[in-house]
C-alpha positions in Angstrom: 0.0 0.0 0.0 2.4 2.5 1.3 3.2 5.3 -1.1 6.9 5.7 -1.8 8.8 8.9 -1.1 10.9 10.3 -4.0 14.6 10.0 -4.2 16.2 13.5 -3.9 19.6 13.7 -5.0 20.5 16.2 -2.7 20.2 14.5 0.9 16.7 15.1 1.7 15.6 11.4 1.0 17.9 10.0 3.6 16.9 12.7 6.0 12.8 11.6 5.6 13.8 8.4 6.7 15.5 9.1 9.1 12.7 11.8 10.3 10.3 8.4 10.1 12.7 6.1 12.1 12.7 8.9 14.8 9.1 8.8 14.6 8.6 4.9 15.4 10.9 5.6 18.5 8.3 8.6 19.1 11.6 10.9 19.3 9.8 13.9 18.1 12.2 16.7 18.4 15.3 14.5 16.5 12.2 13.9 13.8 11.6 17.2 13.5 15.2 17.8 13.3 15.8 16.3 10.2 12.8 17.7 9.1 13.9 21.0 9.4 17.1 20.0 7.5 14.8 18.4 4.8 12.8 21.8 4.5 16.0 23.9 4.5 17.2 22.0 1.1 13.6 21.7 -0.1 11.4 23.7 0.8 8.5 22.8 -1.1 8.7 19.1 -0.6 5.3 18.0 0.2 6.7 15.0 1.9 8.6 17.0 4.2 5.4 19.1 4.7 3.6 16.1 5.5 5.8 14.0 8.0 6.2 17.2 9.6 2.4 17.5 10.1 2.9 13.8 11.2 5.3 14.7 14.0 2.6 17.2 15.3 0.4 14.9 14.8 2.0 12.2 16.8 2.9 14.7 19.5 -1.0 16.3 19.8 -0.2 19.3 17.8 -3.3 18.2 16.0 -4.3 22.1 14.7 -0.7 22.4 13.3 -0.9 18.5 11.9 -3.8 20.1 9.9 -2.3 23.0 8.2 1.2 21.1 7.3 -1.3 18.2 5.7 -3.1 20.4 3.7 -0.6 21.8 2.5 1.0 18.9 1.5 -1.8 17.9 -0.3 -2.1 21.7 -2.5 1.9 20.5 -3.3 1.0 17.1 -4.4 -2.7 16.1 -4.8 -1.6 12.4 -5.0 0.0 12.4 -1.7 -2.7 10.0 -0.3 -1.1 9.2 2.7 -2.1 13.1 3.6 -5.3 12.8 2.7 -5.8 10.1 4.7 -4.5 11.7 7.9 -6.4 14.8 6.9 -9.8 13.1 6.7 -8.7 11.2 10.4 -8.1 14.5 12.1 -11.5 16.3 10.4 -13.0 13.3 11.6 -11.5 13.5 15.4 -13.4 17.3 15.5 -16.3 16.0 14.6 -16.3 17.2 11.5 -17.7 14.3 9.4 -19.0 16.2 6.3 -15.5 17.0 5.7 -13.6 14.1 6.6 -15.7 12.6 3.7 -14.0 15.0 1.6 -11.3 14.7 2.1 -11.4 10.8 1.8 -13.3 11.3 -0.9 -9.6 12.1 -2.7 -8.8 8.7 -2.1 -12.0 7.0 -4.1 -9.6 7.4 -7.6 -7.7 4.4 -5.9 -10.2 1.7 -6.0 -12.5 0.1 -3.7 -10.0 -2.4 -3.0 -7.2 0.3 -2.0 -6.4 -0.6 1.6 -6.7 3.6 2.3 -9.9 3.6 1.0 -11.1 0.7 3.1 -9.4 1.3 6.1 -11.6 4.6 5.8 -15.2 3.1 5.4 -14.1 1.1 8.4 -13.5 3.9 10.9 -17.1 5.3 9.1 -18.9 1.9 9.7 -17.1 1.6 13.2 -18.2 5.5 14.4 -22.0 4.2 13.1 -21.4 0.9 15.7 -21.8 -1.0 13.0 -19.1 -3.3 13.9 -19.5 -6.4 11.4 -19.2 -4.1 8.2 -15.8 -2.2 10.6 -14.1 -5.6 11.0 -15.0 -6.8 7.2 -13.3 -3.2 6.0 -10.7 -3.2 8.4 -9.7 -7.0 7.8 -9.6 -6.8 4.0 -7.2 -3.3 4.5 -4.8 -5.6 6.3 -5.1 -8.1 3.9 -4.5 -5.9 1.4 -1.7 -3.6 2.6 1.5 -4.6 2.0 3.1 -2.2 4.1 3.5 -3.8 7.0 4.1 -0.5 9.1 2.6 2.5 11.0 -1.3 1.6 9.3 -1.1 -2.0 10.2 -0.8 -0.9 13.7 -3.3 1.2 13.9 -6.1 -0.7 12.2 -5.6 -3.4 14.1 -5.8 -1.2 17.2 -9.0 -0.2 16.0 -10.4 -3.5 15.8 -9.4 -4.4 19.3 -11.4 -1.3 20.6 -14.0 -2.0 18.3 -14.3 -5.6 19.8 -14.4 -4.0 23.6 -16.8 -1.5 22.5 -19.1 -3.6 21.0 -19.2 -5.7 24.3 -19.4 -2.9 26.6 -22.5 -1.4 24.1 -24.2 -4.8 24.5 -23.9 -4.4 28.1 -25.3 -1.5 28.1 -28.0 -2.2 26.3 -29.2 -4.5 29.4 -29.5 -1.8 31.3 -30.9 0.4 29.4 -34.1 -1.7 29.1 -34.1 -2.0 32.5 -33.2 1.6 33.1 -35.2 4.1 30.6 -33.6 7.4 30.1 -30.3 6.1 31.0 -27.8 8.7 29.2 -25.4 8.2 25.7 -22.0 7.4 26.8 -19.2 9.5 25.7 -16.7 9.7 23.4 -14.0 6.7 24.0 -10.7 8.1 24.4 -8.2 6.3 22.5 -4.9 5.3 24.1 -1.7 6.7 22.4 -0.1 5.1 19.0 2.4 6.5 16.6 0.6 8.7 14.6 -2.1 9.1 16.3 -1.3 10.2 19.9 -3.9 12.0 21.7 -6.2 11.1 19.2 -10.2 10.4 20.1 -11.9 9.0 17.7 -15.7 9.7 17.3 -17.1 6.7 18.8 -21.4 7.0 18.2 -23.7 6.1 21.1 -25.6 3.0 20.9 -28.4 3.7 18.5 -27.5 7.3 17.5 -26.2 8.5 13.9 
């Protein structure tokens, strides 16, 4: 799956990947070191743009992950990997309308593009539908063959899917038993490489 980064003749190549080994350790400031270097030989690298906006992203700087993204994505429309990210952090604020849109970008790779359906597997997953999350999610990882950063996370997302779906279940006991008994909140989601600090929306049982 994973998109390739350009060879630059000039260094910054080697200094992205060594920005993204930095970034598996969760070293963010010797990430954003390089970064700095990358964007000092190129400035309008949209790679550079976007691993930068992943370093903020990773470290909670999710406002600042935003901007970098987009512009990432104005550089280099094909730069998939942004637009991904870009529709996760719309999504995080709620903002479902345009996390669509900007997932929308990715329709052009297929329906069988693990992007594409790790994307209508956060959707079905934020409806609780949790048969057609695992079936997207699943087929993603079957797919990807990138076995990195992605991997990780979707099969995080599974494993909270899983414990969500029990605990709904649960609570759907006692809310027969106990009318009126109030949606539960957003599920916080534990920290991961890319995603640190990162809630995503998680629907109460029965609502949109």
């Amino acid at each position: 799956m994973g998109q390739k980064m350009s060879i630059s003749p000039n260094g910054t190549d080697e200094l992205l990947r060594n920005a993204v080994g930095f970034m598996a350790q969760n070293k963010s400031a010797e990430a954003l070191k390089c970064l700095k270097r990358a964007e000092q030989l190129e400035p309008h690298n949209a790679w550079v743009l976007y691993l930068t906006g992943a370093v903020h992203m990773q470290s909670g700087n999710l406002d600042k992950a935003l901007e970098l993204m987009r512009q990432a994505v104005q550089i280099d429309p094909n730069l998939y990997a942004a637009h991904f990210h870009i529709g996760l952090l719309l999504f995080n604020e709620d903002l479902e309308d345009k996390a669509a849109l900007a997932w929308g970008e990715l329709e052009r790779l297929g329906d069988e593009h693990p992007f594409v359906l790790f994307t209508k597997g956060i959707q079905a997953w934020s409806r609780n539908d949790f048969a057609a999350c695992r079936k997207y999610l699943l087929r993603g990882l079957e797919l990807n063959t990138s076995k990195g950063l992605f991997n990780a996370e979707m099969r995080q997302i599974l494993s909270w899917a899983d414990e969500e779906e029990r605990e709904l279940l649960g609570e759907d006991v006692e809310e027969e038993a106990k009318p009126g008994t109030q949606a539960k909140p957003l599920i916080s989601m534990p920290a991961l490489p890319g995603t640190r600090d990162l809630k995503l929306r998680s629907k109460a049982h029965g609502k949109k």
